[in-house]
Each structure stands twice: as C-alpha cells, then as structure tokens.
N, CA, C and O atoms as a GROMACS GRO file, in nm:
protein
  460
    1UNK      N    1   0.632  -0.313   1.862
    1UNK     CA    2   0.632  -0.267   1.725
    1UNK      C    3   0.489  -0.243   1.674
    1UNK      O    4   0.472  -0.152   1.594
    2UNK      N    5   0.364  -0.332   1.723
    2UNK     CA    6   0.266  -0.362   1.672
    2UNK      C    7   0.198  -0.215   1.723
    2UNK      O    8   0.119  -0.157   1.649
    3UNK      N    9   0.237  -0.158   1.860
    3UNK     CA   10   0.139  -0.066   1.934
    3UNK      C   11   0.242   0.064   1.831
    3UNK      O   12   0.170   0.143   1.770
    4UNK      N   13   0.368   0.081   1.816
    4UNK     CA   14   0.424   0.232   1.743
    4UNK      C   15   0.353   0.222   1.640
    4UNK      O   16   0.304   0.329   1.604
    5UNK      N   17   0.318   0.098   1.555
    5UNK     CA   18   0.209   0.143   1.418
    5UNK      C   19   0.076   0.207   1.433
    5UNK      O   20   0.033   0.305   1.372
    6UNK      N   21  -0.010   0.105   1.566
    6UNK     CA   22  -0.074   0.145   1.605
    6UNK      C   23  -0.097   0.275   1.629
    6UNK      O   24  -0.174   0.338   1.557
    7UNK      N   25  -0.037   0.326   1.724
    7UNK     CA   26  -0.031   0.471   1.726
    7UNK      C   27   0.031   0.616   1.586
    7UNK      O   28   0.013   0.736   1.562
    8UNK      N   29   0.098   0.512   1.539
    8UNK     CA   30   0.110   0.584   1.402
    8UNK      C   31  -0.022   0.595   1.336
    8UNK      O   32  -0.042   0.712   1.307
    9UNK      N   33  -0.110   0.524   1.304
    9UNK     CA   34  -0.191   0.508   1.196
    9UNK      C   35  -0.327   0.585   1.346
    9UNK      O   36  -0.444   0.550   1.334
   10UNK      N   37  -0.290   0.678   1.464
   10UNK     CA   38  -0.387   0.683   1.522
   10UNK      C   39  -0.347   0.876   1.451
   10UNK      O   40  -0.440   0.952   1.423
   11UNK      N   41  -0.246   0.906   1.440
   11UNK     CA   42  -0.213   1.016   1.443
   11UNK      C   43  -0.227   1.045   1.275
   11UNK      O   44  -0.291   1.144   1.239
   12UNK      N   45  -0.178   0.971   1.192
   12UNK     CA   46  -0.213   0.996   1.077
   12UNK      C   47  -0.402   0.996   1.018
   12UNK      O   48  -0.445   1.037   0.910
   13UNK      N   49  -0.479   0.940   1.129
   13UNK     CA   50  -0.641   0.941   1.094
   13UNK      C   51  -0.688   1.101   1.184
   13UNK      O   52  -0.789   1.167   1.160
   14UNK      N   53  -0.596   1.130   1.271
   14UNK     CA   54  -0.610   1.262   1.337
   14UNK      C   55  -0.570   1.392   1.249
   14UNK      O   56  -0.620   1.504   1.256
   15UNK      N   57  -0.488   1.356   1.181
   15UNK     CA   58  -0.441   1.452   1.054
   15UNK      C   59  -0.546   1.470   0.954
   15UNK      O   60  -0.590   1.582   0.927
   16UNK      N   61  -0.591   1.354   0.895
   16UNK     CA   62  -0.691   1.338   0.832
   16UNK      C   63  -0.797   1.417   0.850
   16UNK      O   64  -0.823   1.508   0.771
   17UNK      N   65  -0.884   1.381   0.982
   17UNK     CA   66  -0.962   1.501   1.034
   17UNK      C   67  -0.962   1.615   1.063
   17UNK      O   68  -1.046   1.697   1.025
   18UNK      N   69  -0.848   1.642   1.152
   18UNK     CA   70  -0.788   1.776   1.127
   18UNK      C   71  -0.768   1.894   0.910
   18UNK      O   72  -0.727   2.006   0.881
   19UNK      N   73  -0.809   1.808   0.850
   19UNK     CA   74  -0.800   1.858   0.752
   19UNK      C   75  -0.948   1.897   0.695
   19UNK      O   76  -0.985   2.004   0.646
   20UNK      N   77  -1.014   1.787   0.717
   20UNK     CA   78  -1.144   1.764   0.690
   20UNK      C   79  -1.249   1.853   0.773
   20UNK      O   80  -1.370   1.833   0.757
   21UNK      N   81  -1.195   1.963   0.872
   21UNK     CA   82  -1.230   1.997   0.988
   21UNK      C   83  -1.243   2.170   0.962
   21UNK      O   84  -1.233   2.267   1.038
   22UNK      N   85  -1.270   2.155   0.813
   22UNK     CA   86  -1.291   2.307   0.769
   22UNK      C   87  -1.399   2.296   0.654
   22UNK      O   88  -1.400   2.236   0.546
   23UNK      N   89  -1.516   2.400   0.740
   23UNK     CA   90  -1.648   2.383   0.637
   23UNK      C   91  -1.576   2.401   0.466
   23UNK      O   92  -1.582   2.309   0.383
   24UNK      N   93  -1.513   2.529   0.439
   24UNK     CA   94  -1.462   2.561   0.295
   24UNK      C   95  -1.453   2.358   0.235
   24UNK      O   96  -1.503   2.291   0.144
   25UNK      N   97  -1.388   2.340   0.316
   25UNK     CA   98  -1.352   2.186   0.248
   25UNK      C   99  -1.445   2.088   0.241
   25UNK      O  100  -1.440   2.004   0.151
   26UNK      N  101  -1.518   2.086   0.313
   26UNK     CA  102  -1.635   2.055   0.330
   26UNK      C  103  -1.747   2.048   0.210
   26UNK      O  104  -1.802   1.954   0.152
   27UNK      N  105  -1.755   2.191   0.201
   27UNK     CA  106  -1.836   2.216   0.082
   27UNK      C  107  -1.764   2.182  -0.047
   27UNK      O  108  -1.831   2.134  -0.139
   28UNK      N  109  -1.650   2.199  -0.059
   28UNK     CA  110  -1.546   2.164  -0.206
   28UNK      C  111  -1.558   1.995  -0.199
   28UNK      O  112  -1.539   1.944  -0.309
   29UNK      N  113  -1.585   1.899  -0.087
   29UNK     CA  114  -1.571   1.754  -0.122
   29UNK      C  115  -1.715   1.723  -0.167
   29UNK      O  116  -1.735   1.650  -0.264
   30UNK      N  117  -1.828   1.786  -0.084
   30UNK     CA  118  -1.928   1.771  -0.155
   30UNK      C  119  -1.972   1.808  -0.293
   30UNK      O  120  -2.057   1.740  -0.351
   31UNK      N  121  -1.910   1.929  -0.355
   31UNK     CA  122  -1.923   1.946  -0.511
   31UNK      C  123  -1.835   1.831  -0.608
   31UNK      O  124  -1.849   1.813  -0.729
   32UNK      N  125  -1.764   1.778  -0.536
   32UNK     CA  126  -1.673   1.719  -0.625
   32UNK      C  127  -1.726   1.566  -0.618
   32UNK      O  128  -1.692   1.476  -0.695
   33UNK      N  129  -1.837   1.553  -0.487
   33UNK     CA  130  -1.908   1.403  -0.513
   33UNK      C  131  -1.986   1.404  -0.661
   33UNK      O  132  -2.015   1.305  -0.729
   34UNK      N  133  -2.018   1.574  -0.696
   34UNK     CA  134  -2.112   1.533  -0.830
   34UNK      C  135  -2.014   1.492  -0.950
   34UNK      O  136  -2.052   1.444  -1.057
   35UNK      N  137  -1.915   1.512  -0.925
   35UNK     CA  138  -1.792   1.494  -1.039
   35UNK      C  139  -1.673   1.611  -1.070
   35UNK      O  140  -1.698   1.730  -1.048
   36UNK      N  141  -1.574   1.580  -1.109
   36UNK     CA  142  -1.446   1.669  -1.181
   36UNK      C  143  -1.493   1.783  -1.219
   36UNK      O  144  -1.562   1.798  -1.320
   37UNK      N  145  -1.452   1.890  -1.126
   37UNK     CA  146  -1.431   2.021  -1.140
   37UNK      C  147  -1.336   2.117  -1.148
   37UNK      O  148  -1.230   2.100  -1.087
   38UNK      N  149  -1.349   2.180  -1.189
   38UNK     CA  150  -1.284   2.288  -1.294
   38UNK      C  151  -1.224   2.384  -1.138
   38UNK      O  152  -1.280   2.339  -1.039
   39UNK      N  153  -1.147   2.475  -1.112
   39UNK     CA  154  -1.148   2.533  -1.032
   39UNK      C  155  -1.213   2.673  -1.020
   39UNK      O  156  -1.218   2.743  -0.919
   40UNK      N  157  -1.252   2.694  -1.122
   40UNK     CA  158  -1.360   2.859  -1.131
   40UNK      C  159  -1.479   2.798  -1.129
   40UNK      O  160  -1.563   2.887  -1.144
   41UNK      N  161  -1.528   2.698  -1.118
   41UNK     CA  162  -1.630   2.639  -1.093
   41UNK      C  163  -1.671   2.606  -0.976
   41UNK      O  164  -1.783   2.628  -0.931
   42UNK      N  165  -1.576   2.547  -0.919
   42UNK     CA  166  -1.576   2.546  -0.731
   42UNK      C  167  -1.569   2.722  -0.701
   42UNK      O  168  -1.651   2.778  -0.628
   43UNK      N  169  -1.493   2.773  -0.748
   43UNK     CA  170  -1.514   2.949  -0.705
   43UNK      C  171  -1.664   2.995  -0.722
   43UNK      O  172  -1.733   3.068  -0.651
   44UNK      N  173  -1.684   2.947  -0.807
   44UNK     CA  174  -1.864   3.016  -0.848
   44UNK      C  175  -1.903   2.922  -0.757
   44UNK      O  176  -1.855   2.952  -0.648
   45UNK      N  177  -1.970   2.820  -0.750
   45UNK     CA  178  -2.001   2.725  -0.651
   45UNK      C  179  -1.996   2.771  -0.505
   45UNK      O  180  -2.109   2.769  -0.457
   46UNK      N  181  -1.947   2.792  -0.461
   46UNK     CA  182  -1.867   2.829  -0.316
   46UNK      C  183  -1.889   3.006  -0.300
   46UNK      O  184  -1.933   3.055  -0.196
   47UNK      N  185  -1.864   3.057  -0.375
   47UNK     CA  186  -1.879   3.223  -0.340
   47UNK      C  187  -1.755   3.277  -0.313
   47UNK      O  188  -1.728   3.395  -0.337
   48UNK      N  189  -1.645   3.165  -0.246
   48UNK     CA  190  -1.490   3.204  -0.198
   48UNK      C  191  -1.405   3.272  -0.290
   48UNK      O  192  -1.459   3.295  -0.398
   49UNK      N  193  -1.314   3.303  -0.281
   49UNK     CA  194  -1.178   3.416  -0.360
   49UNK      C  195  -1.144   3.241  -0.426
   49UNK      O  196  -1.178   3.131  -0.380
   50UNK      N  197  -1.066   3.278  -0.548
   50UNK     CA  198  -1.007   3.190  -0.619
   50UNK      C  199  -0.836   3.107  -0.504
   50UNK      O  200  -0.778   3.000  -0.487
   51UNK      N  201  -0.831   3.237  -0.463
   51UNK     CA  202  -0.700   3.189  -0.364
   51UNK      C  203  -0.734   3.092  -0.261
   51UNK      O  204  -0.694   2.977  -0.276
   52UNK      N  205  -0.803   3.123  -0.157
   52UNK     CA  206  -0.853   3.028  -0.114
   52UNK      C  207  -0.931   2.849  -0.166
   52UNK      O  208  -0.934   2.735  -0.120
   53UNK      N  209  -0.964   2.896  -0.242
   53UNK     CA  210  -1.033   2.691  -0.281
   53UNK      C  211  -0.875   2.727  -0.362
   53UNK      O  212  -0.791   2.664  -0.298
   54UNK      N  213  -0.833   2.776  -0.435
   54UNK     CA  214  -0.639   2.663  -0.455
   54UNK      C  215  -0.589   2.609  -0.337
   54UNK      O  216  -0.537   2.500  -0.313
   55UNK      N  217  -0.633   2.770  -0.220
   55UNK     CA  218  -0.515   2.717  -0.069
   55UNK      C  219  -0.550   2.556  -0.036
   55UNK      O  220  -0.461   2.472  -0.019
   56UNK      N  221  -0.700   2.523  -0.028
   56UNK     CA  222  -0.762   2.436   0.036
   56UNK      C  223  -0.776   2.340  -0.057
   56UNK      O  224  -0.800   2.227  -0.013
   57UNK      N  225  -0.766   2.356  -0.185
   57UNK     CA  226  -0.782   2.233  -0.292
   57UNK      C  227  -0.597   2.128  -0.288
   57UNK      O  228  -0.567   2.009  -0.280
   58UNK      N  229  -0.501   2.286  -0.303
   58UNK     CA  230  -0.344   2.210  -0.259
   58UNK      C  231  -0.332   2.101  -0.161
   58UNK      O  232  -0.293   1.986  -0.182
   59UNK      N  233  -0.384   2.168  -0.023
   59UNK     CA  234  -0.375   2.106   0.114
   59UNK      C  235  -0.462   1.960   0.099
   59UNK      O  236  -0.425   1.863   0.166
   60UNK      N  237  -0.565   1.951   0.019
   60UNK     CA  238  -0.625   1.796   0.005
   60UNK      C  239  -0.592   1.744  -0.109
   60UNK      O  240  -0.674   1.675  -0.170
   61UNK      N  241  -0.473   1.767  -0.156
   61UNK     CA  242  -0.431   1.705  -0.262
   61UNK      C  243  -0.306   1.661  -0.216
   61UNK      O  244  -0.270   1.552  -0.259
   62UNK      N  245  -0.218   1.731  -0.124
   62UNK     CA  246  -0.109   1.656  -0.087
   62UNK      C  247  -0.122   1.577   0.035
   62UNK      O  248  -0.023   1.543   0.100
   63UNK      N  249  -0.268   1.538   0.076
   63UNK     CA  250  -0.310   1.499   0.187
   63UNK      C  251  -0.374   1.323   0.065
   63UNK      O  252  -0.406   1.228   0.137
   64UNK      N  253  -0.380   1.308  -0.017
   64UNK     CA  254  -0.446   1.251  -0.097
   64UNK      C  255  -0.585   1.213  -0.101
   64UNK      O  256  -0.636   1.104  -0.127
   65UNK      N  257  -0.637   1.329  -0.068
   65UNK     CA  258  -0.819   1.351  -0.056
   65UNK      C  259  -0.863   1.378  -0.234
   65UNK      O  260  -0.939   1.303  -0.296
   66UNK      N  261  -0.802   1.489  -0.288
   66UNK     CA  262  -0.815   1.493  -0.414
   66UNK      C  263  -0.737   1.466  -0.523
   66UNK      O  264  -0.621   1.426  -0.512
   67UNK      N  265  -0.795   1.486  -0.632
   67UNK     CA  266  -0.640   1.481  -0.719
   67UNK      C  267  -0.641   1.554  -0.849
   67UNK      O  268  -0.747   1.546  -0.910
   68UNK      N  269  -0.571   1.605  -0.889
   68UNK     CA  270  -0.570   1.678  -0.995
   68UNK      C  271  -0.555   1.664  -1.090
   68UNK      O  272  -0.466   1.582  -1.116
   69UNK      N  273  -0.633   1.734  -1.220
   69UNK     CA  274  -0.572   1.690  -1.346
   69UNK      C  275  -0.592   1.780  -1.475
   69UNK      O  276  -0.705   1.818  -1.507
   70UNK      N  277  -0.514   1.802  -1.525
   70UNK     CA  278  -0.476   1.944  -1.663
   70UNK      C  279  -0.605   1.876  -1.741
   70UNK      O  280  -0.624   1.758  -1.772
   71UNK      N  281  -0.663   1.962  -1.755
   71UNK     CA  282  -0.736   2.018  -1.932
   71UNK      C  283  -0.759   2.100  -2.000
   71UNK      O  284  -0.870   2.152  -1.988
   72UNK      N  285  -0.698   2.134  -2.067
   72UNK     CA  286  -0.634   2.244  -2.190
   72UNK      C  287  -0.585   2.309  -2.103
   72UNK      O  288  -0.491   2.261  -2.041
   73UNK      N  289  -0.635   2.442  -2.069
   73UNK     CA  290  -0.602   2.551  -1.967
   73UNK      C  291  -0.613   2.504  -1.800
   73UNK      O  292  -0.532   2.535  -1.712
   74UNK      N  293  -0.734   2.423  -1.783
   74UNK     CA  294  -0.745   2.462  -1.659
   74UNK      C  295  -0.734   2.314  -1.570
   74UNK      O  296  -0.748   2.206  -1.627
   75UNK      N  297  -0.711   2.322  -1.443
   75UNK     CA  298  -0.690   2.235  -1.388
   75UNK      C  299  -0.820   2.118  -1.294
   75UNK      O  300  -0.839   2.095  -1.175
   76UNK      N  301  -0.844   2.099  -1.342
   76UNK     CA  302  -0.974   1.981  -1.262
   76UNK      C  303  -0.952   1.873  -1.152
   76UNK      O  304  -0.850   1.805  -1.145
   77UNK      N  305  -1.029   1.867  -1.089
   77UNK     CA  306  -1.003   1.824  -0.897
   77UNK      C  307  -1.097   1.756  -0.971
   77UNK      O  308  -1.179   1.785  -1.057
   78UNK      N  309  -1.054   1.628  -0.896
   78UNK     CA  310  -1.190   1.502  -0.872
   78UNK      C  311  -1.175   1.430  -0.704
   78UNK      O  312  -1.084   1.482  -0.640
   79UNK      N  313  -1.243   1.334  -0.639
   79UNK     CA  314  -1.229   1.284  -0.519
   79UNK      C  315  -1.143   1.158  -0.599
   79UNK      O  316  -1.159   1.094  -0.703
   80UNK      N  317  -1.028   1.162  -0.472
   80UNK     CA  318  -0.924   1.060  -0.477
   80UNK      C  319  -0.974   0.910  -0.457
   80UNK      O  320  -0.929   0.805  -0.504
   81UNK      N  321  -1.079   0.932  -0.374
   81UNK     CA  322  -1.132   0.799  -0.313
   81UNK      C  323  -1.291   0.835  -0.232
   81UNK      O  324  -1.315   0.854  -0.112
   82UNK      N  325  -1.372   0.834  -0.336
   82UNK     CA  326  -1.538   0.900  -0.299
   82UNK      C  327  -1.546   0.796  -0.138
   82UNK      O  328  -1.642   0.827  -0.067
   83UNK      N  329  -1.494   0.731  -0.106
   83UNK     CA  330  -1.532   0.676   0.047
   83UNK      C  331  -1.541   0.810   0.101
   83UNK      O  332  -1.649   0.844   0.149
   84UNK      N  333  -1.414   0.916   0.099
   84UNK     CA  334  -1.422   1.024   0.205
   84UNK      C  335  -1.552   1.110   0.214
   84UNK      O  336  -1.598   1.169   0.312
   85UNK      N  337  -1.614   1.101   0.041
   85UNK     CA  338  -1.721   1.201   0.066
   85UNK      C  339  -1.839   1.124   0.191
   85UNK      O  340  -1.899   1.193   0.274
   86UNK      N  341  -1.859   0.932   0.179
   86UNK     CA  342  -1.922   0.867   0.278
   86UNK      C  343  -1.914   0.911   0.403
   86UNK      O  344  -2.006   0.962   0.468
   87UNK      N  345  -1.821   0.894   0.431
   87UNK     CA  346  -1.714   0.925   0.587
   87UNK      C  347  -1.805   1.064   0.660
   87UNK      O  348  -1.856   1.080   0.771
   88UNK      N  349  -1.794   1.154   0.529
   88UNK     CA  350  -1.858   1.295   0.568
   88UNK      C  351  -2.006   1.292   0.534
   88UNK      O  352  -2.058   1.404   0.533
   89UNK      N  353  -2.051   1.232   0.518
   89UNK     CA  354  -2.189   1.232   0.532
   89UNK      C  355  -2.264   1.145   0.663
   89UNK      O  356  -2.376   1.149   0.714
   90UNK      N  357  -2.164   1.080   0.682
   90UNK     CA  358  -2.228   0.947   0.795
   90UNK      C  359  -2.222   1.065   0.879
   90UNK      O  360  -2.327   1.114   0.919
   91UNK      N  361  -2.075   1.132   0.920
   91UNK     CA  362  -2.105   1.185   1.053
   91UNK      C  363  -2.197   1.334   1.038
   91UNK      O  364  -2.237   1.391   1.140
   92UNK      N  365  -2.224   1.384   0.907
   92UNK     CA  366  -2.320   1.482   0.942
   92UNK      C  367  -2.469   1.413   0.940
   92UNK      O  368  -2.560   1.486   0.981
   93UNK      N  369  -2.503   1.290   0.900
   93UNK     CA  370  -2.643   1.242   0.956
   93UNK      C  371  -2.634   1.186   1.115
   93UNK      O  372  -2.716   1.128   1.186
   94UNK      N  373  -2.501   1.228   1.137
   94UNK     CA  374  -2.492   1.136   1.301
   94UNK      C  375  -2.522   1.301   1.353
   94UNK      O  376  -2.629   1.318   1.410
   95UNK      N  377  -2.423   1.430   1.334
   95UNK     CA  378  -2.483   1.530   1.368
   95UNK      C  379  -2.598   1.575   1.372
   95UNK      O  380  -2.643   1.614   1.480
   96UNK      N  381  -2.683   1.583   1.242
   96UNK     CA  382  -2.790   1.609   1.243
   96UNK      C  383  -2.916   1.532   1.337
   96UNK      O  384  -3.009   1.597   1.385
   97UNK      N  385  -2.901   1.397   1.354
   97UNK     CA  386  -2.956   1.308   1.482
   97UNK      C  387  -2.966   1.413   1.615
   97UNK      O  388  -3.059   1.450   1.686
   98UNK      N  389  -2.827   1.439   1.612
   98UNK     CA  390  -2.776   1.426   1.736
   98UNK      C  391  -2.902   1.619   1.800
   98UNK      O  392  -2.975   1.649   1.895
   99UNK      N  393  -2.865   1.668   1.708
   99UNK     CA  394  -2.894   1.811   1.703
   99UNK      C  395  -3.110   1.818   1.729
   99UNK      O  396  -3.193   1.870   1.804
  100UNK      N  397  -3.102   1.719   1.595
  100UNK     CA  398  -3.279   1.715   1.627
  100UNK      C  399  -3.303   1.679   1.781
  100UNK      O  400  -3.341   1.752   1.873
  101UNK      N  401  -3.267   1.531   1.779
  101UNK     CA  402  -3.254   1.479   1.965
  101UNK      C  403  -3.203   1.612   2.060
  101UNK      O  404  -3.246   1.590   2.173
  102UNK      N  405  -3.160   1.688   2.058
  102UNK     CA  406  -3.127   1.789   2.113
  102UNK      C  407  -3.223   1.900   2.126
  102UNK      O  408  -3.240   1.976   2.222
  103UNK      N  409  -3.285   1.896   2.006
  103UNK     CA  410  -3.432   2.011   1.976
  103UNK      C  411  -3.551   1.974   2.051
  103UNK      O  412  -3.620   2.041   2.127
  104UNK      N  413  -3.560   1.832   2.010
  104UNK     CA  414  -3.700   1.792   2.071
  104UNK      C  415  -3.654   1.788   2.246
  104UNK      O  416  -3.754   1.797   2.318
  105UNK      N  417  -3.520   1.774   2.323
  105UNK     CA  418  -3.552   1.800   2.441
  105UNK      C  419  -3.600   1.925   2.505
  105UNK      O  420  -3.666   1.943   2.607
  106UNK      N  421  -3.540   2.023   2.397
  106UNK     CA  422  -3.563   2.160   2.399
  106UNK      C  423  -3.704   2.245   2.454
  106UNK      O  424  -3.734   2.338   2.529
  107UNK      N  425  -3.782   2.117   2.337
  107UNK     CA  426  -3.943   2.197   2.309
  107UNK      C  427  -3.959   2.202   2.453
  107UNK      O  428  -3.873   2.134   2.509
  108UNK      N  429  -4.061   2.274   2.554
  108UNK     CA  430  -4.131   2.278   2.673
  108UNK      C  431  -4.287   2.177   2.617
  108UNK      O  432  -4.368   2.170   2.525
  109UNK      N  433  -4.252   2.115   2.748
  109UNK     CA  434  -4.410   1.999   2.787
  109UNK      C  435  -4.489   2.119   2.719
  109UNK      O  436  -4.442   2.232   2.712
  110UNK      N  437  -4.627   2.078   2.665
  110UNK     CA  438  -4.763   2.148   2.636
  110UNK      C  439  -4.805   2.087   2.758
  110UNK      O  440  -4.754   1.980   2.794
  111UNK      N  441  -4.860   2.124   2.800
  111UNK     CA  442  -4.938   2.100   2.939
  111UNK      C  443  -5.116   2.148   2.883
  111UNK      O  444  -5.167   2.259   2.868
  112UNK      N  445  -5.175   1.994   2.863
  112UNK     CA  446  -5.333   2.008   2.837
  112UNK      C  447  -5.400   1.979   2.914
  112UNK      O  448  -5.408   1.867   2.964
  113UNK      N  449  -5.506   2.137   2.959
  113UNK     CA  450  -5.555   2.161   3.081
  113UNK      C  451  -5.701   2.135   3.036
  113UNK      O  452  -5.785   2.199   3.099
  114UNK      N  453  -5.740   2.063   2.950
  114UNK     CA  454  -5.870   2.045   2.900
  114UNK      C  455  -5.955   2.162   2.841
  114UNK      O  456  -6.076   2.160   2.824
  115UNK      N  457  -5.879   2.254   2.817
  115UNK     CA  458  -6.011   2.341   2.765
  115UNK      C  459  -5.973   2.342   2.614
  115UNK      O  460  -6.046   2.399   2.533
   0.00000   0.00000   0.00000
C-alpha cells in the first residue's frame, strides 16, 4: 500500500513538472512572484496573445499553481503557494552553475609562451 502511494505521489510531482516545463509559464510565475496580476498585464508583460497566458494561466490554476480572483471587471492571478516560484529558481541557479561550469570547460588553455 505504502509503495502504490509512493508511486502515486511520484507521478503526480511528474505532472507537476511537466506543467512547469513551459518557458510561457515560466515567465507568468515569475511576474506573479512580484504580486496579483491583472491578466492584460501579464499580456503586456510577456508580449504573448491574450489567449494564450488564459490557455496557460487555466492549466496552473486547475493544477493549483495559481489562483484566481474577480475585481470589478477583471480577473487577477496570484501564486497559490510562492514555494513554487523557490522550486523554480533553485533549479535555474542549479542550471545556470551547471551552464557557466560548462563555459569555462569550453574556453581553450592560453598557452604563455613568454613573450
């Protein structure tokens, strides 16, 4: 019983990522670390069609990444639980590591011949 949860809760953190696994969203969790936004605001923000950040704002809202909420007219996204914006920053300073370490093997030896 202990290993079907197990493996449940391995496939539901794979979903998770799998969601998280699109720059558009990416950039929409990072605007929303500064606070509750408006959705023509993430459109200006982003550069994207209005259809798209709804497609992708829906999909992390029934995923419970964001959450929504009416004011007057328009509808405002905030982070459900700012850990996720953490989550996504750890592993892009683990990328970015990883990428520099990758550069500096890159460079070629200088080879100093004394002159």
């Amino acid at each position: 019983m202990e290993r079907e949860r197990e493996e449940q809760l391995y496939r539901l953190q794979a979903d998770l990522c799998r969601v998280l696994a699109e720059p558009t969203r990416l950039k929409i969790l990072n605007l929303l670390g500064e606070g509750s936004q408006a959705v023509k605001d993430l459109v200006e923000a982003t550069g994207e069609r209005q259809a798209k950040i709804s497609q992708h704002l829906t999909v992390m809202r029934q995923r419970g990444i964001v959450r929504a909420q009416r004011v007057g007219a328009e509808v405002h996204y905030s982070l459900a639980d700012p850990r996720i914006l953490q989550a996504c920053h750890i592993t892009r300073e683990i990328l970015l590591q990883h990428l520099t370490q990758q550069a500096s093997l890159a460079v070629p030896f200088v080879i100093d011949d004394g002159n």
